[in-house]
C-alpha positions in Angstrom: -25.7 36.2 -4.5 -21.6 36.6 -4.6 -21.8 33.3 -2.4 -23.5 31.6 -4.6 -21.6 32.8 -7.7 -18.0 32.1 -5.7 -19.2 28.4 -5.2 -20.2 27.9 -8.8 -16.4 28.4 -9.3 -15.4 25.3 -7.1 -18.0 23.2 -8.5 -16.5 24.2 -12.1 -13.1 23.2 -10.9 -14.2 20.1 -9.5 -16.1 19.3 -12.9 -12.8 17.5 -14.7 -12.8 15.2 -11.9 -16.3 14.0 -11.7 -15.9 13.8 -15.7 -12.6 11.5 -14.9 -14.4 9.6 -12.0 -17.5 8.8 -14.1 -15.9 7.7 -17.3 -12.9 6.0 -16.2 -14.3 4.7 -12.8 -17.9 3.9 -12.8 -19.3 3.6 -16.5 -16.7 0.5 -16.2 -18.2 -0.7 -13.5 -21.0 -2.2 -16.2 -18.3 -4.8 -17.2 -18.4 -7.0 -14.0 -21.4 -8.5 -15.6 -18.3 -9.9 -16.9 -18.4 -12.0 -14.1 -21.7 -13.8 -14.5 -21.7 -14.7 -18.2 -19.6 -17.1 -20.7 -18.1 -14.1 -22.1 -17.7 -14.5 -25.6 -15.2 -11.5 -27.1 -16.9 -11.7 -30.7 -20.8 -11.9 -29.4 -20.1 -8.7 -26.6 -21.4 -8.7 -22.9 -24.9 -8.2 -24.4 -24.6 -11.9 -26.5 -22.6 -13.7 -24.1 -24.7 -16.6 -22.2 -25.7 -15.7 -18.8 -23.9 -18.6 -16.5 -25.1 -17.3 -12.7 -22.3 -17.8 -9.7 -20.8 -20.5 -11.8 -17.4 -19.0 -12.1 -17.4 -17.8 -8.4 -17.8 -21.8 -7.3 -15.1 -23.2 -10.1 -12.7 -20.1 -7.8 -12.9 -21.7 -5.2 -12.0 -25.3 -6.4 -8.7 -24.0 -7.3 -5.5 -24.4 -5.3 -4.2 -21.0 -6.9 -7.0 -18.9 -5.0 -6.2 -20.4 -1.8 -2.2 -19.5 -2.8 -2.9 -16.6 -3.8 -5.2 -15.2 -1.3 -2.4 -15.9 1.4 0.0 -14.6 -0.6 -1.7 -11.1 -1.0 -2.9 -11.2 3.1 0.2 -12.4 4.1 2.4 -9.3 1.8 -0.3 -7.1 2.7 -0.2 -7.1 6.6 3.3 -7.4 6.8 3.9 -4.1 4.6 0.8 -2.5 6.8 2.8 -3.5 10.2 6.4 -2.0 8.7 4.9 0.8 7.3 3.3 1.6 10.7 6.2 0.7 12.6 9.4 2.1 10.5 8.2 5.5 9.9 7.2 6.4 13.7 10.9 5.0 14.5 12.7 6.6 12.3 9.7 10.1 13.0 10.9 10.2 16.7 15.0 9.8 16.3 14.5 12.6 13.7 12.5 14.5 15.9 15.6 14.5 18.5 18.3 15.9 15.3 19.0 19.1 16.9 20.8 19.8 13.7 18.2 21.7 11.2 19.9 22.0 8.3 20.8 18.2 8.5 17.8 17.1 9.3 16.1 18.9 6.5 18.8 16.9 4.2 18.1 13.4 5.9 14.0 14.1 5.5 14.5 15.1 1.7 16.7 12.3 0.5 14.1 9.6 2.5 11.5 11.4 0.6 12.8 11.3 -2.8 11.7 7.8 -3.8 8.0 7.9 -2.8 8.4 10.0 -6.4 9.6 7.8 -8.6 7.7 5.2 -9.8 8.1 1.3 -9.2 9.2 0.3 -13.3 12.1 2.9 -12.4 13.0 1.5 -8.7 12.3 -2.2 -9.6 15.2 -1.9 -12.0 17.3 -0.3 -9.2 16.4 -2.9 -6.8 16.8 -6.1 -9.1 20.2 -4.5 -9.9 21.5 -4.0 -6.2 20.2 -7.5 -5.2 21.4 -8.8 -8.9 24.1 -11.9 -8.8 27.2 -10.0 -9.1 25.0 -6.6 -7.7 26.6 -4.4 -5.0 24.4 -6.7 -2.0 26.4 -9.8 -3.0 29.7 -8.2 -3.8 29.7 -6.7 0.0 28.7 -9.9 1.4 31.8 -11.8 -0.5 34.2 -9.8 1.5 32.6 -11.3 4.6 33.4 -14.5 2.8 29.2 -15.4 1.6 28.5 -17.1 -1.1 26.5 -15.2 -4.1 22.6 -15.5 -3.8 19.8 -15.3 -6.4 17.8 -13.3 -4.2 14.8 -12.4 -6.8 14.8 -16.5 -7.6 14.3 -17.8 -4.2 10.6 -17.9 -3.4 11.0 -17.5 0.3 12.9 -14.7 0.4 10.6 -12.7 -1.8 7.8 -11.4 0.0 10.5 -10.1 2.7 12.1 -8.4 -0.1 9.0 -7.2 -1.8 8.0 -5.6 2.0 11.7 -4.3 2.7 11.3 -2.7 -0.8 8.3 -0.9 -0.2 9.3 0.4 3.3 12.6 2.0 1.5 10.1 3.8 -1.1 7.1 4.8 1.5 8.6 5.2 4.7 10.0 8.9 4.3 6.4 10.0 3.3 5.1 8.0 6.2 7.6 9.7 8.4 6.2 13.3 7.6 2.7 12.8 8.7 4.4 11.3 12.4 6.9 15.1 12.1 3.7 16.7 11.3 1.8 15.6 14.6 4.6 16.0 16.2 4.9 19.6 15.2 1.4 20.0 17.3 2.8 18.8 20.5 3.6 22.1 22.8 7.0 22.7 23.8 5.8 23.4 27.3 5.4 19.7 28.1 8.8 19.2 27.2 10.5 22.4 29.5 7.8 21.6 32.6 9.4 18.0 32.5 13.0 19.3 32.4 12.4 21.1 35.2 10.9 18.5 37.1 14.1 15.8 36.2 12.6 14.0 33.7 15.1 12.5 30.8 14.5 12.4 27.4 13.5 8.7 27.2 11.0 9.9 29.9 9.3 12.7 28.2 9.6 10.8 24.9 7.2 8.0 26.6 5.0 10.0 28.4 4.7 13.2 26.1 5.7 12.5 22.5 4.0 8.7 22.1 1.0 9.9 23.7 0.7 12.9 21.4 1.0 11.7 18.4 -1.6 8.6 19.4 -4.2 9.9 17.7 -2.5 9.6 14.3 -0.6 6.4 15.1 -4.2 4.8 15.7 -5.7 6.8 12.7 -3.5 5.7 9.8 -3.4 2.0 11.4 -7.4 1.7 11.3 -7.2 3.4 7.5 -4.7 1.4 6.5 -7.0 -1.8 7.2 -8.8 -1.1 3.9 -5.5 -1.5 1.9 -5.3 -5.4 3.3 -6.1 -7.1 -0.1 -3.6 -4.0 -2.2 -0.7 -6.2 -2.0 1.3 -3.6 -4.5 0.2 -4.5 -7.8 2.8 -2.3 -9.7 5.9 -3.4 -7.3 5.5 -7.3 -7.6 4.7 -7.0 -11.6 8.1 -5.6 -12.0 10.1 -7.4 -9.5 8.5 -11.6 -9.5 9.4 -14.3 -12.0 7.6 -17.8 -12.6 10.0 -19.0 -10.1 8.5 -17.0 -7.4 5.1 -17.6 -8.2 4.3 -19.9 -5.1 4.7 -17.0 -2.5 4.8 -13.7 -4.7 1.8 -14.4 -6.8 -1.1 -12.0 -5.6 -4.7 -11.5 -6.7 -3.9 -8.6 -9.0 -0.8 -10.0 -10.6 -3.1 -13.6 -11.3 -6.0 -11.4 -12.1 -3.9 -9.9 -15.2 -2.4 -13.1 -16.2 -5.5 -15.1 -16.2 -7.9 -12.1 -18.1 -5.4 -10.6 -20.4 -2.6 -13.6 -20.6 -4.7 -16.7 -20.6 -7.6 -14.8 -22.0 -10.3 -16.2 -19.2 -11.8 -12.7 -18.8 -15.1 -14.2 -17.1 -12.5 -15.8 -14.4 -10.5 -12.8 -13.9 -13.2 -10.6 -13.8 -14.9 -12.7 -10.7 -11.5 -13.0 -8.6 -11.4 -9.0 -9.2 -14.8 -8.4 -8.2 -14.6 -10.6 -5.2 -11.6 -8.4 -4.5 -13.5 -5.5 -4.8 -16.2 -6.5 -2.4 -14.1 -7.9 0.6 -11.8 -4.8 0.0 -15.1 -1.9 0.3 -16.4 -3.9 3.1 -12.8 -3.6 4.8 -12.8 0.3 4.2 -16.3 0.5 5.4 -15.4 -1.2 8.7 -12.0 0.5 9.2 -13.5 4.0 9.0 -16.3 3.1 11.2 -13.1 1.8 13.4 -11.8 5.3 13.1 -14.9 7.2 13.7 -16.0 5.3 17.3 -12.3 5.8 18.6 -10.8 9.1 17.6 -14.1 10.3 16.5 -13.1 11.0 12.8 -15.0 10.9 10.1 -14.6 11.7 6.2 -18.7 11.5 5.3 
């Protein structure tokens, strides 16, 4: 009987959540009949005329869906690669700092901007890569001309995924200290003793054991391939930049709430929707057969 009564407690505390999940996150799930009608604003979902697939075959006429699907794959893999990549580097060279107090300092200041939201760092980062900004001023003493960086389409998706590294990586980086935390320090005395240097045990103790995380947040991260950063590119792209920094979710909200083509929008988005839960569905089946892990 206490059992019972101690587990009516968690399911109370978990009641504001399912109350957030249901009316914010599946009762609007009803409007994606959005998606299938002539949606006329002043007759309502329920007078609007019932069109089929229509709007799903007129997508695919246009050259801005082709544009921007490579636009948001092409951002997308490239942040999903750094992301991977940067961190573990930048994990393992902290992980040799024999100096705790300075490491501590180093892991906190690389933390700090996974905080702070992208309206508050896209204003830092259009001001440091602004014309007369501190990047071009340091590139005029090495006699280079000044460059509208934010204005020159094929530089911005390398900026938008150098960006997001600078804000995620030092979160990133303490999930690769934390498995590395689980690796025993016996490895590492047993292969002193027998000679081995440190690039040595590094490769054949420290990579191996954090494998099993490496592989984990790669296979995860396969269901965030169409989540191009909505937030970061709305408050860093221009019209000038539209060719290569235009993604679904940035067209999405200028087609349905600019243009007012909600029936359009609303298709893209659930299109989106679909590829993106078959992508999660497949990477956590990915995770499950190889490291055996498993949420459900």
């Amino acid at each position: 009987m206490k059992t019972k009564g101690f587990a009516k407690h968690y399911y109370l505390m978990l009641l504001p959540g399912y109350l957030w999940l249901i009316i914010f996150s599946i009762i609007p799930m009803f409007g994606i009949i959005i998606a299938f009608q002539q949606f006329n604003p002043g007759k309502g979902i329920f007078g609007s005329e019932f069109v089929g697939l229509e709007h799903f075959r007129y997508m695919f006429t246009l050259n801005d869906t082709r544009d921007i699907l490579f636009n948001t794959l092409f951002i997308a893999v490239m942040k999903i690669i750094a992301n991977l990549i940067v961190p573990l580097i930048f994990a393992l060279m902290l992980n040799e700092l024999r100096l705790l107090i300075m490491k501590r300092w180093i892991q906190t200041i690389v933390y700090l901007p996974h905080f702070l939201s992208w309206v508050i760092l896209g204003g830092i980062v259009l001001d440091l890569f602004s014309y007369n900004g501190p990047i071009n001023q340091l590139g005029g003493l090495f006699g280079l001309e000044p460059e509208l960086f934010f204005a020159n389409a094929s530089l911005f998706p390398y900026l938008i995924v150098g960006s997001d590294v600078w804000k995620e990586f030092g979160f990133n980086t303490i999930i690769y200290l934390a498995a590395l935390t689980g690796i025993s320090p016996a490895l590492y005395e047993a292969a002193g003793i027998d000679g081995a240097s440190r690039f040595r045990s590094l490769w054949h103790i420290t990579l191996p054991g954090i494998r099993t995380t490496a592989v984990l947040l790669t296979v995860l991260s396969l269901g965030n391939v169409l989540n191009a950063g909505f937030d970061q590119i709305f408050n860093l792209y221009n019209p000038l930049v539209y060719s290569t920094g235009d993604i679904i979710d940035t067209w999405v909200y200028r087609t349905g709430l600019l243009n007012l083509q909600y029936e359009l929008a609303t298709a893209v988005g659930l299109l989106k929707s679909l590829v993106g839960f078959l992508l999660i569905s497949i990477s956590y089946y990915l995770a499950y057969k190889f490291i055996n892990y498993r949420i459900f």
